[in-house]
PDB file as gemmi writes it, atoms N, CA and C in Angstrom:
CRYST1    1.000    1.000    1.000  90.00  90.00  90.00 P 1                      
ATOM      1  N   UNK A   1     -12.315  -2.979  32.259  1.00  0.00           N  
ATOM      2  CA  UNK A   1     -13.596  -2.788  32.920  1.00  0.00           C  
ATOM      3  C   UNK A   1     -13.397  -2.134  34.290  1.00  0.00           C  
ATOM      4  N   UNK A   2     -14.300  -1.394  34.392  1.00  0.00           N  
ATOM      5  CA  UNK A   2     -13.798  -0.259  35.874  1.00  0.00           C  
ATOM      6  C   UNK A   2     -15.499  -0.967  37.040  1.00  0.00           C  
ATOM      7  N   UNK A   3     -15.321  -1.235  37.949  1.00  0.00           N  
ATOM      8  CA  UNK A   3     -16.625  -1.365  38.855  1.00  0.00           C  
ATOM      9  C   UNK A   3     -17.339  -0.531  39.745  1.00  0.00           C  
ATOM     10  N   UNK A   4     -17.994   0.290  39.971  1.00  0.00           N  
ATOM     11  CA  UNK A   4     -18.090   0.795  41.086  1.00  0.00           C  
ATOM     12  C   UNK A   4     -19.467   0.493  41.456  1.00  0.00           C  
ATOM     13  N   UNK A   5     -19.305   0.809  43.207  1.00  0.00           N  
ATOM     14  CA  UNK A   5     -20.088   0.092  43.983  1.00  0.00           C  
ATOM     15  C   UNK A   5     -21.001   1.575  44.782  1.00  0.00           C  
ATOM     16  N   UNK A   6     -22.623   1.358  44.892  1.00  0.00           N  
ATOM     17  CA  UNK A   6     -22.882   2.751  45.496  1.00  0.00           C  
ATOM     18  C   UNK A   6     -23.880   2.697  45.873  1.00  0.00           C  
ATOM     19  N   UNK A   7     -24.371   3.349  46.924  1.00  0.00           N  
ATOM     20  CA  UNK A   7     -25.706   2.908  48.065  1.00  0.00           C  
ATOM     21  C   UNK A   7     -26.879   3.695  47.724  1.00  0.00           C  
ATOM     22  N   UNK A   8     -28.135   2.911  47.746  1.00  0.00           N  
ATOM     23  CA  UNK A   8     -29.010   3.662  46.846  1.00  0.00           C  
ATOM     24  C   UNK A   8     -30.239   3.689  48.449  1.00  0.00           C  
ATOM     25  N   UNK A   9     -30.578   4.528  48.463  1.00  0.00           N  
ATOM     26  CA  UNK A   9     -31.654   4.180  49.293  1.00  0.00           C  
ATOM     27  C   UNK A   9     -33.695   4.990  48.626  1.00  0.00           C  
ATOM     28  N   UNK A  10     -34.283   4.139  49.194  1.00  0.00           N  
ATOM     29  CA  UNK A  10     -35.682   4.339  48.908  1.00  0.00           C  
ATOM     30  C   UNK A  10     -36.358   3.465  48.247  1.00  0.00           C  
ATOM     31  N   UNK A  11     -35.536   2.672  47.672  1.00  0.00           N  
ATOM     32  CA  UNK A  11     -35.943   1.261  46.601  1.00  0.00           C  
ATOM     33  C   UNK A  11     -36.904   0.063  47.883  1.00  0.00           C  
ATOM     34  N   UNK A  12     -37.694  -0.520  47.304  1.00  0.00           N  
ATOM     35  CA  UNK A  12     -38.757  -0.886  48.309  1.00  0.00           C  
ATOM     36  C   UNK A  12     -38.989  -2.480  47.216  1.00  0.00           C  
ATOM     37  N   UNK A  13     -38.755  -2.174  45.872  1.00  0.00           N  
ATOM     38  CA  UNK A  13     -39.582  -3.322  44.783  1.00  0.00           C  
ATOM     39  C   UNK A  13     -38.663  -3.629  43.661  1.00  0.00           C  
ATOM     40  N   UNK A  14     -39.411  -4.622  42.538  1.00  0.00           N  
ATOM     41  CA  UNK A  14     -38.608  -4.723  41.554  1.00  0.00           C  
ATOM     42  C   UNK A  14     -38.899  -3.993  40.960  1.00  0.00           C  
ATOM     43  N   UNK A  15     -39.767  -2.871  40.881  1.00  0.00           N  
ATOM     44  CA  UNK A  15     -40.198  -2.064  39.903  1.00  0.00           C  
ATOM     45  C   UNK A  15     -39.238  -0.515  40.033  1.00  0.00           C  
ATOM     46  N   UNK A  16     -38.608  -0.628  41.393  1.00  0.00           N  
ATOM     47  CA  UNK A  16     -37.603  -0.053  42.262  1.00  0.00           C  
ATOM     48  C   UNK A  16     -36.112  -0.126  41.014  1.00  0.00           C  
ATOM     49  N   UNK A  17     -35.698  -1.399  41.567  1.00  0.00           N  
ATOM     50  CA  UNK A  17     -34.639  -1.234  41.068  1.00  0.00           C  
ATOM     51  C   UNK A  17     -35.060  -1.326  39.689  1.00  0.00           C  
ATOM     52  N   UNK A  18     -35.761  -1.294  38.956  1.00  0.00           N  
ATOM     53  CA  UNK A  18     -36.410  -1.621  37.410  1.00  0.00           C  
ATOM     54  C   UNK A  18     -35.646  -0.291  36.828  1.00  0.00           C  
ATOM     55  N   UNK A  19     -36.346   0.915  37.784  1.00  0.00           N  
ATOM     56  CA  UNK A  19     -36.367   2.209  37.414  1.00  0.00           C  
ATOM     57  C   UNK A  19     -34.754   2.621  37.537  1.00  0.00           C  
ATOM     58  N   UNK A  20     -33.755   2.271  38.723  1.00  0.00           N  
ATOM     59  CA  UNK A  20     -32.473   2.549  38.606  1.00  0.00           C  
ATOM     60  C   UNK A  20     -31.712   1.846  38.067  1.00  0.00           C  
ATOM     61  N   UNK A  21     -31.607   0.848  37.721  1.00  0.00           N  
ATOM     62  CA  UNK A  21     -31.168  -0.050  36.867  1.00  0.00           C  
ATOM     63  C   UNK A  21     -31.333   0.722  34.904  1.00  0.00           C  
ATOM     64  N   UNK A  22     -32.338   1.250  34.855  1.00  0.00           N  
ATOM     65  CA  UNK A  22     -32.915   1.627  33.594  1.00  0.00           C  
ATOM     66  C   UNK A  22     -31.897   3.029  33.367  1.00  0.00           C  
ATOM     67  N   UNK A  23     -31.949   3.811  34.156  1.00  0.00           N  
ATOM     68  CA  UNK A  23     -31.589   5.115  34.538  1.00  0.00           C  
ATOM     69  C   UNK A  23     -29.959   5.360  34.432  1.00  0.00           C  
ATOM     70  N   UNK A  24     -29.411   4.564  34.786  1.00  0.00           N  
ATOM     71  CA  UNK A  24     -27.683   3.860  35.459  1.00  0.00           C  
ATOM     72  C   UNK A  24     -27.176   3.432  33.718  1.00  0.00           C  
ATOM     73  N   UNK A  25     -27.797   2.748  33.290  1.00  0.00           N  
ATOM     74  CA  UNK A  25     -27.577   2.079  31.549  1.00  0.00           C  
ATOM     75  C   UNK A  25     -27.544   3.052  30.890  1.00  0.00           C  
ATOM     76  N   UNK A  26     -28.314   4.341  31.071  1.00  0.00           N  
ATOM     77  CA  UNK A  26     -28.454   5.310  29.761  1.00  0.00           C  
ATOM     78  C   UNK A  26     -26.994   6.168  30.380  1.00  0.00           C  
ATOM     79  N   UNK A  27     -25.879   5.620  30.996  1.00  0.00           N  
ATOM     80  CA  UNK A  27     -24.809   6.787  31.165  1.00  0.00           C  
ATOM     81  C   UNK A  27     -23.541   5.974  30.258  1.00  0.00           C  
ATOM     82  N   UNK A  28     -23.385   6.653  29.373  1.00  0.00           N  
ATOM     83  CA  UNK A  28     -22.144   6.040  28.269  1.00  0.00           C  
ATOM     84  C   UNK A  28     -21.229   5.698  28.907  1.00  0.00           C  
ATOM     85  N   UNK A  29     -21.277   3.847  28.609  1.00  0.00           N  
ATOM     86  CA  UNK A  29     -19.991   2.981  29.104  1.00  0.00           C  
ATOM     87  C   UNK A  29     -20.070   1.952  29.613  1.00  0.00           C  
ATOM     88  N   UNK A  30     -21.946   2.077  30.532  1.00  0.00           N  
ATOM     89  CA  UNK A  30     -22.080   1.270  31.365  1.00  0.00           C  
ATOM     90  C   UNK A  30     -22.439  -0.017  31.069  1.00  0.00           C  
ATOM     91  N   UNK A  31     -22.253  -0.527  31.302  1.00  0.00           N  
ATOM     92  CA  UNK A  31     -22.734  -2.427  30.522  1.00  0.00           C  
ATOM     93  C   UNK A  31     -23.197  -2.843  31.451  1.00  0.00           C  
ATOM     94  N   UNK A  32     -23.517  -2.683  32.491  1.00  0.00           N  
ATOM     95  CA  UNK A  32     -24.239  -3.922  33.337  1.00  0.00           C  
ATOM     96  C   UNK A  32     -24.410  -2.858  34.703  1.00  0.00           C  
ATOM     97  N   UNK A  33     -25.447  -3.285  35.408  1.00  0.00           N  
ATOM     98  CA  UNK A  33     -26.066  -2.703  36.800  1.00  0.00           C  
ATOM     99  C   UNK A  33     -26.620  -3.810  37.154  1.00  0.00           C  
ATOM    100  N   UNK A  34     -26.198  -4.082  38.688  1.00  0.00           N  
ATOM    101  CA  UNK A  34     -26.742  -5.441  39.656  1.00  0.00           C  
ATOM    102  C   UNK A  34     -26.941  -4.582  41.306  1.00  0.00           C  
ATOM    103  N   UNK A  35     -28.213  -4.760  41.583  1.00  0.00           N  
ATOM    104  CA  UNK A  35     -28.878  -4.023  42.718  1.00  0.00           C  
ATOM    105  C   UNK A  35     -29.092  -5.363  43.562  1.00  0.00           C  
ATOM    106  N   UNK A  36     -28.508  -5.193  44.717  1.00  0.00           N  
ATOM    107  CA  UNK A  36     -29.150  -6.203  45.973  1.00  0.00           C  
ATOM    108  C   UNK A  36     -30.020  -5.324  46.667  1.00  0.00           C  
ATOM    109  N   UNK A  37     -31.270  -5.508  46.551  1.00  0.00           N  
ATOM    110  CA  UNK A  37     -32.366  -5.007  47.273  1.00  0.00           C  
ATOM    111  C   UNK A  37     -32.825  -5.148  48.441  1.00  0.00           C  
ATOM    112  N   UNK A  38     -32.191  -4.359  49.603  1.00  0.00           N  
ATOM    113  CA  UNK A  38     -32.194  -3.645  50.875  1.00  0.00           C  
ATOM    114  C   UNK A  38     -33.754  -3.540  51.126  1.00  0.00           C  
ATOM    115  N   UNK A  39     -34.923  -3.975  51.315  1.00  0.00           N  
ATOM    116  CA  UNK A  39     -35.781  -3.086  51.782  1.00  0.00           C  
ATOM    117  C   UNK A  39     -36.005  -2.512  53.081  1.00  0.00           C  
ATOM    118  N   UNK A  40     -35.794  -1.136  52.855  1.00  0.00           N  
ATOM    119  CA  UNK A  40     -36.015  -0.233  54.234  1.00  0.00           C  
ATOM    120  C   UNK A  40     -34.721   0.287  55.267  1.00  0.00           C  
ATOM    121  N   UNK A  41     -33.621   0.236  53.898  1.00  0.00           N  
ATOM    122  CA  UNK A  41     -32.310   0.557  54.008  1.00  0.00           C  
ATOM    123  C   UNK A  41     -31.515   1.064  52.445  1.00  0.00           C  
ATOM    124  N   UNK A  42     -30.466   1.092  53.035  1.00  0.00           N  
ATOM    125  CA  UNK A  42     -29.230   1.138  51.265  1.00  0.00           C  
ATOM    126  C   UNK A  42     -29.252  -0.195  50.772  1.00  0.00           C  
ATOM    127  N   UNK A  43     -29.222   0.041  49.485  1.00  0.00           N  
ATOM    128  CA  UNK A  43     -29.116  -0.931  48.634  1.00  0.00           C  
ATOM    129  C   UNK A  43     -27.851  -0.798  48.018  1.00  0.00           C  
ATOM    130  N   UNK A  44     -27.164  -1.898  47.943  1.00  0.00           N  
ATOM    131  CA  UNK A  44     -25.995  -1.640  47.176  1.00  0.00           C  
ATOM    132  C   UNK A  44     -26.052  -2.128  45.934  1.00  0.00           C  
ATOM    133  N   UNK A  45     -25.408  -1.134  44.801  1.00  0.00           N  
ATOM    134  CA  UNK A  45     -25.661  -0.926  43.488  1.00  0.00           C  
ATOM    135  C   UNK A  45     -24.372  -1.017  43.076  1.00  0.00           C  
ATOM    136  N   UNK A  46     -23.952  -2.319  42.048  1.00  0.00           N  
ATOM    137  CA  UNK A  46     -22.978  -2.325  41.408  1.00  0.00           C  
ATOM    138  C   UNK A  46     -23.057  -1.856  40.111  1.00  0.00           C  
ATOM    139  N   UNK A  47     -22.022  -0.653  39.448  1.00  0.00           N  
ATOM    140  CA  UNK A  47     -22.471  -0.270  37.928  1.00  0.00           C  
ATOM    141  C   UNK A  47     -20.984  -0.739  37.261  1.00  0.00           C  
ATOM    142  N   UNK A  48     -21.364  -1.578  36.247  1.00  0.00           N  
ATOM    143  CA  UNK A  48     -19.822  -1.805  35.441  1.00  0.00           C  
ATOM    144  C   UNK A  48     -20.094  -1.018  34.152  1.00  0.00           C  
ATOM    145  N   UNK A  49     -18.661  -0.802  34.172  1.00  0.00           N  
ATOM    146  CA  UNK A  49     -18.644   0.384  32.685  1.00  0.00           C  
ATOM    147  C   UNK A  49     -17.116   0.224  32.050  1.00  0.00           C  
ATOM    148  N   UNK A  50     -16.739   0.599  31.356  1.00  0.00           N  
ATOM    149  CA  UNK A  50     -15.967   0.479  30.011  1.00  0.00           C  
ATOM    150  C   UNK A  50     -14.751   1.231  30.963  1.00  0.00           C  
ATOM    151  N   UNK A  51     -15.260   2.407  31.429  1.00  0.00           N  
ATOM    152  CA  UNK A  51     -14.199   3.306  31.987  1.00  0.00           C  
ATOM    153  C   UNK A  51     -15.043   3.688  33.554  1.00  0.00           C  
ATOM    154  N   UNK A  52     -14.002   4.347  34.169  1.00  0.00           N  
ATOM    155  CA  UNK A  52     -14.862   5.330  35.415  1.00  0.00           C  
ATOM    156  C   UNK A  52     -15.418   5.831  34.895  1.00  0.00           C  
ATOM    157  N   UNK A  53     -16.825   6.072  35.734  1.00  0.00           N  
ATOM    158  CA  UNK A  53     -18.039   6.810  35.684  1.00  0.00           C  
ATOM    159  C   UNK A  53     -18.219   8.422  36.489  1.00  0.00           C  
ATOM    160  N   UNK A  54     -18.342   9.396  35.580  1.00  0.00           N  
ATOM    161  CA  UNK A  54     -17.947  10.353  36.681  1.00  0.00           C  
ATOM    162  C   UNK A  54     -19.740  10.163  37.838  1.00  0.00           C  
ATOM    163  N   UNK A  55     -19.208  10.680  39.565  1.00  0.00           N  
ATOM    164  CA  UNK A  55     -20.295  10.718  40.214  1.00  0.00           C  
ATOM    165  C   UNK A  55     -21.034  11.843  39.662  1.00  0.00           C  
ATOM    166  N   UNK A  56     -20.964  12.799  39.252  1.00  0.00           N  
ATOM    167  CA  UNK A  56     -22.019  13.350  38.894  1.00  0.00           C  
ATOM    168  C   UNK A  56     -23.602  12.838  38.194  1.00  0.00           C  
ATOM    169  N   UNK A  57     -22.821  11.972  37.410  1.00  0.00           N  
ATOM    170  CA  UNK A  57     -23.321  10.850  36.387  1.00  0.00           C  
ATOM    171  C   UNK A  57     -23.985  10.179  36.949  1.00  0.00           C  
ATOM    172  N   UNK A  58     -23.476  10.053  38.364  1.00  0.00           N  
ATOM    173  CA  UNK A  58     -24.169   8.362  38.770  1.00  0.00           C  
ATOM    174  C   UNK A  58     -25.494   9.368  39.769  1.00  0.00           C  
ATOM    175  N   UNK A  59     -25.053  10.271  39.739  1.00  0.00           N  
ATOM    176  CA  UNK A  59     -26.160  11.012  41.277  1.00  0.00           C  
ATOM    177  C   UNK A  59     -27.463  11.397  40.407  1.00  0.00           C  
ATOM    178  N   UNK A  60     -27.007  11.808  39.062  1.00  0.00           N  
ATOM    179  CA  UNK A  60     -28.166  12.120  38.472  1.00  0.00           C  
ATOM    180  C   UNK A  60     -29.096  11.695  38.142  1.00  0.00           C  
ATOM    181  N   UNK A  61     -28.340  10.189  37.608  1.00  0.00           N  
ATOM    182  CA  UNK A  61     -29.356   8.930  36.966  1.00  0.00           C  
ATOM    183  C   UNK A  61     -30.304   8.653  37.954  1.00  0.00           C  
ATOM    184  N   UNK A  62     -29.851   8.335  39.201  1.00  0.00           N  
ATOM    185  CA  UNK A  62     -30.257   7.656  40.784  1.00  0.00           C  
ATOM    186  C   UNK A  62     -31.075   8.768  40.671  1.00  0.00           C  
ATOM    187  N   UNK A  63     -31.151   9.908  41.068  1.00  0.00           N  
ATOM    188  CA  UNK A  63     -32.205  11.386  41.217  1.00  0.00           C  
ATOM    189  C   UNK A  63     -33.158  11.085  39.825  1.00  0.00           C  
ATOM    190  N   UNK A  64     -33.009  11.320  39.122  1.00  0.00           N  
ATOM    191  CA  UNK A  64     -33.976  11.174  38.227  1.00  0.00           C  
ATOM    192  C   UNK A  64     -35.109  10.087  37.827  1.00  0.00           C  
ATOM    193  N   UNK A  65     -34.148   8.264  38.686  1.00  0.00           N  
ATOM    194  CA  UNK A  65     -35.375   7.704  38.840  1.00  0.00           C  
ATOM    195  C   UNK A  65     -36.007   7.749  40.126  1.00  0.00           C  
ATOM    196  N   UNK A  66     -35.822   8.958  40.711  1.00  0.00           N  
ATOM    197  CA  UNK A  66     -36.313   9.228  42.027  1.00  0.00           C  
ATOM    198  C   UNK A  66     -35.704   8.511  43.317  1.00  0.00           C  
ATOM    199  N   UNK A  67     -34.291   8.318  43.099  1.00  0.00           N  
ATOM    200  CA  UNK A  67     -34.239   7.807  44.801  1.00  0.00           C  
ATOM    201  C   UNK A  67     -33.015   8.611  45.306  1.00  0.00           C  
ATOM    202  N   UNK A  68     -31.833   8.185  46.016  1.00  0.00           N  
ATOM    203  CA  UNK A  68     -30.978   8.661  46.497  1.00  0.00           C  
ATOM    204  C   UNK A  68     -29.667   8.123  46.962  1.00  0.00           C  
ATOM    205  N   UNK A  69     -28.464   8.730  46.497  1.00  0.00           N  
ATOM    206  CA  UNK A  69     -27.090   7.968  46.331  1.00  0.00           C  
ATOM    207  C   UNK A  69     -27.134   8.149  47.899  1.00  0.00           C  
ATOM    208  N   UNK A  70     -26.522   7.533  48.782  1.00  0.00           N  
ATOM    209  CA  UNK A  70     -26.442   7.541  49.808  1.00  0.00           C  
ATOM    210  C   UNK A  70     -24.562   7.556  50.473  1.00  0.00           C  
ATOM    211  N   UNK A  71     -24.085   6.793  49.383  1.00  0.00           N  
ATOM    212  CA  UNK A  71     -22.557   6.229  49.476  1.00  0.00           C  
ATOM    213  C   UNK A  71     -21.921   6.151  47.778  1.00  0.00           C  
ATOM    214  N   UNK A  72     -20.944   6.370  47.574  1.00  0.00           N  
ATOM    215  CA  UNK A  72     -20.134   5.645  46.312  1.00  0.00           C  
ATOM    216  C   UNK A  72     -18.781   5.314  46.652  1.00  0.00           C  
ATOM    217  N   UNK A  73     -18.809   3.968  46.429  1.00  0.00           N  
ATOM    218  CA  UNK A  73     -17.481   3.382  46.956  1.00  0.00           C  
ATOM    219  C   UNK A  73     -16.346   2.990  45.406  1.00  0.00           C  
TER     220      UNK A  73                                                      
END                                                                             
């Protein structure tokens, strides 16, 4: 199992992380996403997956449910 950790900012709700959480799952490998919800800052976003995740992967998902990688650690 590989972890990575990555800062999401714009998330405000649960309907927030609903949407990146949802977004993060559809990238082959990932088994689990856990968001501590920051409001009115980064949120840090843990994604576990099978293998590394390439960042491309992770910037897109985050963009597409509309918010913004800020960090990937």
């Amino acid at each position: 199992m590989t972890t990575t950790t990555i800062d999401v900012t714009g998330m405000t709700c649960g309907n927030c992380v609903a949407h990146v959480t949802a977004e993060l799952k559809e990238i082959d490998g990932v088994s689990d996403v856990s968001v501590d919800l920051h409001q009115g800052e980064a949120s840090p976003v843990t994604i576990t997956s099978t293998s590394p995740v390439e960042e491309a992967a992770i910037r897109a998902a985050v963009d597409e449910a509309g918010y913004q990688v800020t960090a990937i650690r």
